[in-house]
C-alpha positions in Angstrom: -19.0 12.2 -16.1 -20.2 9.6 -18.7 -21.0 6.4 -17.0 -22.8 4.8 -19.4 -22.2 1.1 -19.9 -20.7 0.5 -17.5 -21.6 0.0 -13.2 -20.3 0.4 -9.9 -18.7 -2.1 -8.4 -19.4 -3.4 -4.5 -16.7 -6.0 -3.1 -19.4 -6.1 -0.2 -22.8 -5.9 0.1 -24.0 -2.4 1.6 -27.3 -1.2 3.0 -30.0 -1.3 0.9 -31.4 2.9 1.8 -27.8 3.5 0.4 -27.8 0.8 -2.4 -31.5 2.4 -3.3 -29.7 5.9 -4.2 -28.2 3.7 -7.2 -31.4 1.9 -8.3 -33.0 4.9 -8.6 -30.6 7.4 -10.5 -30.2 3.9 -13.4 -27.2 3.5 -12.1 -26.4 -0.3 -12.4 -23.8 -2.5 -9.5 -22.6 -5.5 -9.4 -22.4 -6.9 -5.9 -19.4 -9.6 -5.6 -20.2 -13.1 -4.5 -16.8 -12.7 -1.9 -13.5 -10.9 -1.6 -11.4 -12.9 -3.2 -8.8 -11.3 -5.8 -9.7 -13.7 -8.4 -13.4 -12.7 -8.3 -12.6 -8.8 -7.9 -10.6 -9.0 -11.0 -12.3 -9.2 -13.4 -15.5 -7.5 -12.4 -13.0 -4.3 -12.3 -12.7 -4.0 -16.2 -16.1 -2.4 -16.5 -16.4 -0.4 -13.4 -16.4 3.3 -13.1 -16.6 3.3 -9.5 -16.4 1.3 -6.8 -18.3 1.5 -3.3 -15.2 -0.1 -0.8 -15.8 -1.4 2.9 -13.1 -2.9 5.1 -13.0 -6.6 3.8 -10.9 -6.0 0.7 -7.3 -4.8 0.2 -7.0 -2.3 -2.7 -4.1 -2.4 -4.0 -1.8 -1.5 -7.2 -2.6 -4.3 -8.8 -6.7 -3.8 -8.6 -6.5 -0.1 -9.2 -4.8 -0.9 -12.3 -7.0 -3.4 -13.6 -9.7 -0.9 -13.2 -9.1 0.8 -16.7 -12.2 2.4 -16.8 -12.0 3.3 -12.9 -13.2 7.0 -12.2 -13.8 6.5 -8.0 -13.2 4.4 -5.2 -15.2 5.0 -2.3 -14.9 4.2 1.2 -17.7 3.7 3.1 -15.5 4.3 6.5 -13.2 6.8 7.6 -9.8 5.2 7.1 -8.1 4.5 3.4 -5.2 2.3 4.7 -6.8 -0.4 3.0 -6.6 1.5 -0.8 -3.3 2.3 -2.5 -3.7 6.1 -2.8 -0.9 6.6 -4.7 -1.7 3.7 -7.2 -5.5 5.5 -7.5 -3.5 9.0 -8.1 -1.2 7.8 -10.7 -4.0 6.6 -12.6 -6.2 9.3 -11.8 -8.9 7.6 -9.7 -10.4 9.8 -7.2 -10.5 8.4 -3.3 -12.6 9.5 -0.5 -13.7 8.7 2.7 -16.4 9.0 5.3 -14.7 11.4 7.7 -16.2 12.8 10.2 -19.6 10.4 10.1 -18.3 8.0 12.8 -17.0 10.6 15.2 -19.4 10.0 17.4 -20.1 6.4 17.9 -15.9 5.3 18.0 -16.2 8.6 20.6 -18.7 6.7 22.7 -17.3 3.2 22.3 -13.6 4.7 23.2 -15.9 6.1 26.3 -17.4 3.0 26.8 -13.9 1.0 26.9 -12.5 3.4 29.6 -15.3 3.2 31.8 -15.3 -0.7 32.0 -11.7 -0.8 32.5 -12.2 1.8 35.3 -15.2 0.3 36.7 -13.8 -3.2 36.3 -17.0 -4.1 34.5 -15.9 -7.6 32.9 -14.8 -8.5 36.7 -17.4 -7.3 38.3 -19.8 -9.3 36.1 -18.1 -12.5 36.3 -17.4 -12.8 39.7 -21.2 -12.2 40.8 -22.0 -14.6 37.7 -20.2 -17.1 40.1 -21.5 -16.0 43.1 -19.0 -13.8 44.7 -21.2 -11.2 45.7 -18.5 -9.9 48.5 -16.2 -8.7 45.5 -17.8 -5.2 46.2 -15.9 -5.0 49.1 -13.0 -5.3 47.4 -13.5 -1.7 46.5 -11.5 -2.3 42.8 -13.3 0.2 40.8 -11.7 3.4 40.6 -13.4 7.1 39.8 -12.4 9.0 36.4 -13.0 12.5 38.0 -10.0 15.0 38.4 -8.2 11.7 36.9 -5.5 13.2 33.9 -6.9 12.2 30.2 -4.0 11.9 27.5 -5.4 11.8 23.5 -3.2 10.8 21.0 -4.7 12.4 17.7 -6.8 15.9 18.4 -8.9 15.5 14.7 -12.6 14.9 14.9 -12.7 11.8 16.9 -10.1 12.4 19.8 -11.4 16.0 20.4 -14.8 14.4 20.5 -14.0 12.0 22.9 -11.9 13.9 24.9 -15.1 16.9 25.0 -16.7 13.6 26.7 -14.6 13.2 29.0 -14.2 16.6 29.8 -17.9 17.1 30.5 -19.5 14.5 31.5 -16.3 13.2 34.0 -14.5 16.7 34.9 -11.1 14.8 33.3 -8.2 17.2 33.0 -7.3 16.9 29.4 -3.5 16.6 27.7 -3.3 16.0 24.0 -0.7 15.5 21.2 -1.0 16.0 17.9 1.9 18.0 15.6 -0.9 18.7 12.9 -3.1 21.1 15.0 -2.0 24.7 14.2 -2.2 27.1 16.8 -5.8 28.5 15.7 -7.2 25.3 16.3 -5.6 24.2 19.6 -6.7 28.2 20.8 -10.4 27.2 20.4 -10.1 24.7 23.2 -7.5 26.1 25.5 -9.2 26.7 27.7 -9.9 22.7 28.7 -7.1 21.2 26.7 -3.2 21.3 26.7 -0.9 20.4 24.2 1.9 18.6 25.4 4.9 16.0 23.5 4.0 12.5 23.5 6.6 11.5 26.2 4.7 13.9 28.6 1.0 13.0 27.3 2.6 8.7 28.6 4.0 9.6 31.7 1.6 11.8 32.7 -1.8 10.5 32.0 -4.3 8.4 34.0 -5.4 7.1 30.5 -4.4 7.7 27.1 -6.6 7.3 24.3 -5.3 6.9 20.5 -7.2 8.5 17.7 -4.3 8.6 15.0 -4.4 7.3 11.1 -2.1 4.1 10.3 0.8 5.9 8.4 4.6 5.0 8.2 5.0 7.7 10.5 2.7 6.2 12.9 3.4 2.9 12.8 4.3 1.0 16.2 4.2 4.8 17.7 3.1 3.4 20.9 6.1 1.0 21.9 8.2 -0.5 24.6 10.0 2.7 25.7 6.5 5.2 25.4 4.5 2.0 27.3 7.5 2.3 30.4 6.5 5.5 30.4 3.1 5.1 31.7 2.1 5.2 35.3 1.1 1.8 36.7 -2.4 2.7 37.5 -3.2 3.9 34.1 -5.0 2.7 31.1 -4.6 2.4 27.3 -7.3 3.1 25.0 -6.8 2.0 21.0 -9.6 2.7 18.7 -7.9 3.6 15.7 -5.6 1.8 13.9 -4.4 -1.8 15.9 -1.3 -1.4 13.8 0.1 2.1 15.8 0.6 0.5 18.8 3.5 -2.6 18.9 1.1 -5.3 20.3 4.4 -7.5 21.2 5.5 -4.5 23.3 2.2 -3.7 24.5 1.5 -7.8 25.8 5.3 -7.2 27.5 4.3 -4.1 29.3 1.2 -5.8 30.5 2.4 -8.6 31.8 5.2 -6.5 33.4 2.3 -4.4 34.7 3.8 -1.1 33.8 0.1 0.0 33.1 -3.1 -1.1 34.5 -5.0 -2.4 31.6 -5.8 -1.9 27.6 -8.9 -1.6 25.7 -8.3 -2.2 22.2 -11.1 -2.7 19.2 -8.2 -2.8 16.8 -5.9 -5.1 16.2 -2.1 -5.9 14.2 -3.7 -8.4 12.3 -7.6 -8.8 12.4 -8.9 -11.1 13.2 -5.8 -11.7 16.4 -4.6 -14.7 15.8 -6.4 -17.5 18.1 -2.7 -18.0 19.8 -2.1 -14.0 20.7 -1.4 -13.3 24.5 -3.9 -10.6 24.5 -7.1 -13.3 24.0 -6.0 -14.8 28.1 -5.7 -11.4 29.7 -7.7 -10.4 31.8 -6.8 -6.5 32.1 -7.7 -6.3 28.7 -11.0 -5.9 27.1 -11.4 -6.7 23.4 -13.8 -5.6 20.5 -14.1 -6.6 17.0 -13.0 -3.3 15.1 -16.5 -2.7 16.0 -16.7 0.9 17.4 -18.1 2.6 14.4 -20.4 -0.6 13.3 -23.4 1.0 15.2 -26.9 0.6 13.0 -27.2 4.2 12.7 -23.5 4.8 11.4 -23.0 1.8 9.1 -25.9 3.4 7.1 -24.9 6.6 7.1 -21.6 5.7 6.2 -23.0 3.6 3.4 -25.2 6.6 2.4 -22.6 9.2 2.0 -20.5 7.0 0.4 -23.0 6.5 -2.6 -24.1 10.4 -2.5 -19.9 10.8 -3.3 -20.5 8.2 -6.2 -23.4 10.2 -7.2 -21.6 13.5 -7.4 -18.7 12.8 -9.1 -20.4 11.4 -11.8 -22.8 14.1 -12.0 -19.7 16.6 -12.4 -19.2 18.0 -8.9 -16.5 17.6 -6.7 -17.8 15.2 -3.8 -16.6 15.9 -0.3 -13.7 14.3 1.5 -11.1 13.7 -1.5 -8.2 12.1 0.4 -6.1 12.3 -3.1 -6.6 16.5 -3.9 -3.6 16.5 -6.2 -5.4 13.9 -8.2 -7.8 16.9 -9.5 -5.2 18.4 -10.7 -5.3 16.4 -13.3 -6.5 17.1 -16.8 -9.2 14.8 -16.6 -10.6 16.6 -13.6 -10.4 20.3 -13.9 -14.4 20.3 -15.4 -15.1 19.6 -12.1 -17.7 21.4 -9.7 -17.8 22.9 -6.4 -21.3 22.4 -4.9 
């Protein structure tokens, strides 16, 4: 594609291996001083693509301002924070970073069920303060033969749950009406497939690994949370917005589950007054499960190398808007 004149556009900074790729294909960016709609405005009337990490909401009204717009590019996995439709009806190809931060959110979902189970953030305080005789207490609990429920079977929650699996001998229940029956055959043999109202009452600890959609929204609410035995735990590192945090406080409180680890939030940052902050079954993170060094560059790389091809005439990978190349406009398009 012709790119002349024109540059790509970064809301954010990104690392400078992946900024690099640009500088030494010619290609020029503009790097804006913040986030703010009235600086990205105008920088979008000469961009052909733009390189997009979570700080900015993409919406109609940027996509359409970006008349010259070929490409956004999302350095993560998610797109809830781009219009896709907007970018389809004007022809603007979106993609994403699937797939690169499967295993460090894997780990970090890991890492959250082991410290609720171990009752790490107790444990540590309490000798902190000297109560050494805590260990008597005998509150940790073991994982093994312990029931593993994963909302979401894609790259992520199969990944984790393969964890869990392995390295914890965790029976494993999933849930996820997108899996055909191919895919759910190849790990039958450690994994059921069960409806969501069985994975909650059922599981020791459920884990969600499910996109933000209207479909999704709140899925995890009052009547699933009742559902859960009181022993068990809740693990979130998805989307904050699929589970119904007012419910989820409720149910806490109420103790109809043990405890919640959640590195997403409703709104983000949580508001300084939400219930969650004084809980202490709960352990929080800062959206921070796939902010590893290692994956925030090579999240940052791949989504420059998609900048790259597109604009050298190929089709890049992960395209989360395939009608789009439909489109006139597109059909000189590549495969690799």
């Amino acid at each position: 594609m012709n790119a002349e004149n024109g540059y790509v556009l970064l809301p954010q900074p990104i690392e400078e291996e992946a900024h690099d790729l640009f500088r030494k294909r010619g290609i020029r960016t503009v790097t804006a001083k913040d986030t703010k709609l009235e600086t990205i405005n105008p920088l979008l009337d000469e961009a052909h693509a733009v390189v997009l990490r979570t700080g900015i909401q993409f919406t109609r009204e940027l996509v359409q301002k970006g008349g010259r717009l070929l490409t956004i590019s999302r350095t993560g996995a998610g797109v809830d924070n781009v219009d896709v439709q907007a970018a389809t009806d004007h022809g603007v190809v979106v993609t994403s970073s699937v797939g690169v931060n499967t295993a460090s959110v894997a780990e970090h979902a890991l890492a959250l069920l082991l410290a609720l189970a171990k009752q790490l953030p107790l444990m540590d305080r309490e000798v902190r303060q000297g109560n050494f005789g805590i260990r008597y207490k005998n509150l940790p609990r073991d994982l093994k033969n312990k029931r593993l429920g994963v909302v979401g079977f894609g790259k992520i929650g199969a990944a984790f749950a393969d964890l869990c699996h392995r390295a914890l001998r965790m029976e494993v229940i999933a849930y996820d009406p997108y899996i055909d029956e191919a895919a759910k055959a190849k790990t039958a043999s450690w994994a059921e497939f069960v409806s969501l109202d069985e994975l909650f009452s059922s599981a020791d600890a459920v884990s969600v690994h499910i996109p933000l959609t209207p479909e999704t929204k709140g899925i995890v609410d009052l009547g699933r949370l009742k559902l859960m035995k009181p022993t068990s735990f809740l693990i979130n590192t998805s989307r904050g917005g699929v589970i119904n945090e007012t419910d989820l406080v409720s149910a806490l409180e109420a103790k109809l589950l043990a405890g919640a680890g959640l590195d997403v939030f409703e709104k983000e940052p949580p508001e300084k007054k939400s219930p969650l902050l004084a809980m202490e079954n709960v352990i929080l993170t800062p959206h921070s499960a796939a902010l590893t060094e290692e994956c925030v560059l090579e999240m940052a790389v791949k989504a420059v190398e998609r900048v790259l091809d597109l604009l050298d005439g190929y089709i890049p990978e992960c395209v989360q808007n395939p009608v789009v190349l439909n489109q006139e406009k597109w059909r000189g398009l590549r495969r690799r």
